[in-house]
Structures are given as C-alpha cells and as structure tokens.
C-alpha positions as CSV (number, residue, x, y, z in Angstrom):
1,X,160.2,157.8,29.0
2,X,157.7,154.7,29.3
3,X,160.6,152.5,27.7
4,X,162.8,153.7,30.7
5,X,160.3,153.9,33.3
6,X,159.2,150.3,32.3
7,X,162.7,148.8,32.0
8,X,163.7,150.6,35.9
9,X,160.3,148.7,37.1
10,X,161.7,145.2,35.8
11,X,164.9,145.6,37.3
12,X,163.7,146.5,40.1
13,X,161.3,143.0,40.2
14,X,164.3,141.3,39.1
15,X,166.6,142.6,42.0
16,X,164.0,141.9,44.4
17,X,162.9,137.9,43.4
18,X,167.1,137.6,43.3
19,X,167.2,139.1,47.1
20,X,164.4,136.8,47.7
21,X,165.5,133.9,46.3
22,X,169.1,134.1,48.2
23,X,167.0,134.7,51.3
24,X,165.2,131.3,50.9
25,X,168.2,130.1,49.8
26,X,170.2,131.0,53.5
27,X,167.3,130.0,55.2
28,X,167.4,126.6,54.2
29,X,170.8,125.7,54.2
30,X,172.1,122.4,55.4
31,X,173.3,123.9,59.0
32,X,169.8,125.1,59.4
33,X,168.0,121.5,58.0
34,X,170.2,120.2,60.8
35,X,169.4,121.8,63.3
36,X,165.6,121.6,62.5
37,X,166.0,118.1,62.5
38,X,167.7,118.0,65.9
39,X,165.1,120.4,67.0
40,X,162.3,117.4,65.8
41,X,164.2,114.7,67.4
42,X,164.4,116.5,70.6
43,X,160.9,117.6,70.8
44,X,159.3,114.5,69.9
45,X,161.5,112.3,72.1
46,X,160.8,114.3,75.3
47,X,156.7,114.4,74.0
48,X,156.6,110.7,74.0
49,X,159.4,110.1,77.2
50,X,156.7,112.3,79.3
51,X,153.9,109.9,78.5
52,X,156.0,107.3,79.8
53,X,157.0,106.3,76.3
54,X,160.9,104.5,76.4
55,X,162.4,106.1,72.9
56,X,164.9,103.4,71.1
57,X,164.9,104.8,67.8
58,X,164.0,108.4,66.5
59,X,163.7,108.3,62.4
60,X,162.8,112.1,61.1
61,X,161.2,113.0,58.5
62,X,164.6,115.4,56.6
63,X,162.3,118.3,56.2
64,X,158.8,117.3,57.4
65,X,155.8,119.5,55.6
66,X,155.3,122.7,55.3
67,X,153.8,123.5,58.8
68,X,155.1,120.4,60.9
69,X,158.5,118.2,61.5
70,X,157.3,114.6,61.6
71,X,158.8,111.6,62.8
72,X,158.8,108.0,63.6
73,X,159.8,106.8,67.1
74,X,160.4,103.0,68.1
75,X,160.8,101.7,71.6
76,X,158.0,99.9,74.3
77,X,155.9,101.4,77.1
78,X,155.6,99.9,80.1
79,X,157.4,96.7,79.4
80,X,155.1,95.4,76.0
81,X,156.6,94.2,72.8
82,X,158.4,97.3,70.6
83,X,155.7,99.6,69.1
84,X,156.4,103.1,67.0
85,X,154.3,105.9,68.0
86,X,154.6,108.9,65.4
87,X,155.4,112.9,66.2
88,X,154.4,115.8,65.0
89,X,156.5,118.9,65.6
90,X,154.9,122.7,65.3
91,X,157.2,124.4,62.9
92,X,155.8,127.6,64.7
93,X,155.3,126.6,68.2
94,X,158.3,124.8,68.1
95,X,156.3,122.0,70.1
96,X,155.7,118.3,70.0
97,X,152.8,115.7,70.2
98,X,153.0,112.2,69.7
99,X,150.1,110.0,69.0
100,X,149.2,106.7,70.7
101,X,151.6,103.9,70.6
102,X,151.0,101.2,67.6
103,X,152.2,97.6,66.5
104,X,155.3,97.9,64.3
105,X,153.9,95.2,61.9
106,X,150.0,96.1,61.8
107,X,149.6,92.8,60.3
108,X,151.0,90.9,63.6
C-alpha cells in the first residue's frame, strides 16, 4: 500500500510540474514577448516625450529582467546634440521612468 500510495504521490508531482511547465510555457510565447516589447516601447517613449524628450530611436531590451522592461532611447531635448536617455518599465505597474538624458559617446 506504501508502494501505491508513494507511486500516486509522484504522479501526481509529475502531472503538476508538467501543467506548470506548459503554463510558463503559454505565458511566454512569442505573441506575448511581442507585445511586452510593444508595451516597453510605448511606455518609455511617452515617459521621456512628457519630459520634453524628442524620441528618434527606441532599442528594447527582448525581455528585460525579471521585474522591469528596459530600454535605450536616442533623440535630443530641446535642440542639443543627440543624447540616449534609458527606461525602465514596471513589469507590474505596467509604468515607465526614464532617467536624465546623457552623451551617446561618454568619451566626447
């Protein structure tokens, strides 16, 4: 009865890390990296446009870290050479902030 008992309770942890894994595995499936990429370029292109920011480029991270979308952002504020500023996008919040805009060459 152990022998049975045993064997139901790792077929049971199998079935369930298989469910789980096909869960992860639907959850991060191309149309959805896609759209969470869109989602970043959005967010972080109306952050920095709202602090006066005009967006050229947008380059995103393809799947940011764990908590945040990140990306790189090129274009000029009020008239000055091209800088970058970059963006973080809340995975939860689904909200962006950019930080302050900086020379594309820091060497320059």
């Amino acid at each position: 009865m152990d022998k049975a008992l045993t064997r139901f309770s790792l077929l049971t942890l199998v079935a369930a890390i298989t469910a789980g894994a096909a869960c992860t595995t639907m959850a991060s499936s191309e149309q959805a990296w896609q759209t969470f990429r869109a989602d970043v370029e959005r967010g972080c292109r109306a952050a920095a446009e709202e602090g006066g920011f005009e967006v050229e480029t947008v380059t995103v991270d393809p799947f940011g870290s764990q908590s945040y979308g990140l990306a790189r952002l090129i274009g000029h504020e009020n008239g000055q050479d091209r800088q970058q500023l970059l963006c973080a996008y809340d995975k939860q919040r689904r909200q962006a902030e950019v930080g302050t805009p900086m020379a594309i060459d820091p060497g320059a």
